[in-house]
C-alpha positions in Angstrom: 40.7 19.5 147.0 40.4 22.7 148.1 37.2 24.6 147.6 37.4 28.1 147.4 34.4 30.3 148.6 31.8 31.0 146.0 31.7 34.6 145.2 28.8 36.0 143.6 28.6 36.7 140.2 28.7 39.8 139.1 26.7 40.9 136.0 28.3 42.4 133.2 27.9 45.9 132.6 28.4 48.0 130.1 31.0 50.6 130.6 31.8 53.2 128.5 35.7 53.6 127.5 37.0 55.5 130.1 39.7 58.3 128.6 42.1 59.5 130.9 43.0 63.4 131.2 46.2 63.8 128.7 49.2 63.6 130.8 51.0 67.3 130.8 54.2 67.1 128.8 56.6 68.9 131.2 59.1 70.7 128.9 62.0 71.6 131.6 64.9 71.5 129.1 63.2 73.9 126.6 62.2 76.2 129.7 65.3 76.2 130.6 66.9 77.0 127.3 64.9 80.1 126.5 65.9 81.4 130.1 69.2 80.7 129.3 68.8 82.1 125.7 66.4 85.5 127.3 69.7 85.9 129.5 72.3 86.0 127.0 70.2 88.5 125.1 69.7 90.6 127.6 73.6 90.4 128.6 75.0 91.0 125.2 72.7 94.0 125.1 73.4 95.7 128.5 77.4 95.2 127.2 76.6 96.9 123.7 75.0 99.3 125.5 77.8 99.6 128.3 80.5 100.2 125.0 78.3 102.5 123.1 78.2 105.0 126.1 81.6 104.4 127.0 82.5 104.9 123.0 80.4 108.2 122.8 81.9 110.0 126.0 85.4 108.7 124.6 84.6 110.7 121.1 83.3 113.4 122.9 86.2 114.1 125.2 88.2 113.7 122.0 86.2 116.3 119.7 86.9 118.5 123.0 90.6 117.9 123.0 91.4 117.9 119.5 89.7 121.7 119.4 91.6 122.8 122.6 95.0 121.7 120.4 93.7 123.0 117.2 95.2 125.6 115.0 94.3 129.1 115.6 95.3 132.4 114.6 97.0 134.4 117.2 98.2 137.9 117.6 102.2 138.1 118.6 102.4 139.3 122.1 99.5 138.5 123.4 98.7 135.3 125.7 96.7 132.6 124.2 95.5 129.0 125.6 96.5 125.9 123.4 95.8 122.6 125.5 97.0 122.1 129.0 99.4 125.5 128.6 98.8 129.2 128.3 101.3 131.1 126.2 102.0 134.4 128.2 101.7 137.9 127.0 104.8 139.5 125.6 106.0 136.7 123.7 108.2 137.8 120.3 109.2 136.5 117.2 112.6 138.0 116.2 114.9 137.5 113.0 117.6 135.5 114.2 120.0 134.3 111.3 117.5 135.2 108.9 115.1 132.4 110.4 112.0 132.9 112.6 112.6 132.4 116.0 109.9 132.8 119.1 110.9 133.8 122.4 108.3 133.6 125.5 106.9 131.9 128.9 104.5 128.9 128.9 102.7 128.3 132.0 100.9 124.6 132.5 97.2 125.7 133.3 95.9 121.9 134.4 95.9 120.2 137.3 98.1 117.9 136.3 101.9 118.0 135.2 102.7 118.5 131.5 104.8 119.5 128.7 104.2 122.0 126.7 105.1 121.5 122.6 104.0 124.1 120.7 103.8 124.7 116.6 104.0 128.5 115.2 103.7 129.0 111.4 103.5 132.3 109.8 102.0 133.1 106.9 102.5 135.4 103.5 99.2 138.0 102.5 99.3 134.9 100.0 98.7 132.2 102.8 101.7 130.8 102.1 104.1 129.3 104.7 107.3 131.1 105.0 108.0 129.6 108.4 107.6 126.9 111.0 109.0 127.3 114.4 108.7 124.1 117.0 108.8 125.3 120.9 108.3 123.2 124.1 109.5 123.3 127.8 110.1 120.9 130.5 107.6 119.1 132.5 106.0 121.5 134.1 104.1 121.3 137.7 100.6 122.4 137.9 101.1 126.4 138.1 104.6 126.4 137.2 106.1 128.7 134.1 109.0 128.1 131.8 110.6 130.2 129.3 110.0 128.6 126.0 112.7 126.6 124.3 111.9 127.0 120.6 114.0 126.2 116.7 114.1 128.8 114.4 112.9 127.4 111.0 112.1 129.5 107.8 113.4 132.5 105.4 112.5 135.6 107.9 110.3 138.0 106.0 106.6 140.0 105.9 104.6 137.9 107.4 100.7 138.9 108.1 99.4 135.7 110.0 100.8 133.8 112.6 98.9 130.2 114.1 99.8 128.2 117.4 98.5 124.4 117.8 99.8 121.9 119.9 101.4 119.1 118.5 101.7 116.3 121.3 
């Protein structure tokens, strides 16, 4: 038999419990989610933000076009500016067949090249509309001037107003 070395005895002591600090809970996967959920925010807003300015300067360069192209009255003869074209002075409106016609030059103002289309109606003392003559040129080159080619339209007669818009 084998004998095994006596070791001494040890008295019993009282311990207390021993409590161990609580073990952090380490919550990667919900970190990571509310990043990932912070960044989308964030992202979706910049973009809504991105279209809202790119939506307002649209509207606004549209409120700016649609008032260069809008009716106005305008005095036979003289030269006027509707959109990308200036009507040149000593334009006329003649009776031709009993019908309103329009005879003058259009010169493209922009930098760009364009056609000019161009709407005249004239008007009773009543306000109403006793004719509607449609004119436009070619495509003109920054610069360049046309003589306008228009349709007579309308029972000539008294008018007292005339309006030009563009209708592109």
């Amino acid at each position: 038999m084998t004998q095994y070395p006596q070791q001494p005895a040890q008295s019993p002591q009282q311990q207390g419990p021993h409590f161990l600090p609580p073990q952090k809970k380490k919550h990667t996967v919900r970190n990571v989610l509310l990043v990932l959920l912070v960044l989308c925010f964030l992202g979706v807003g910049g973009c809504l933000a991105v279209v809202g300015m790119a939506g307002n300067e649209l509207a606004k360069s549209v409120d700016t076009s649609t008032e260069k192209n809008a009716p106005r009255d305008v005095a036979v003869g003289k030269a006027f500016s509707i959109g990308k074209h200036e009507t040149l002075a000593g334009w006329t409106v003649k009776n031709e067949a009993g019908m309103f016609a329009v005879s003058g030059k259009v010169k493209n103002v922009e930098t760009t090249t364009s056609t000019a289309f161009l709407h005249f109606k004239f008007l009773s003392a009543t306000g109403e509309v006793l004719g509607n003559v449609q004119c436009n040129s070619s495509d003109l080159e920054p610069g360049q001037t046309q003589a306008l080619n228009c349709i007579p339209d309308g029972k000539f007669g008294k008018y007292v107003k005339v309006t030009a818009e563009a209708t592109f």
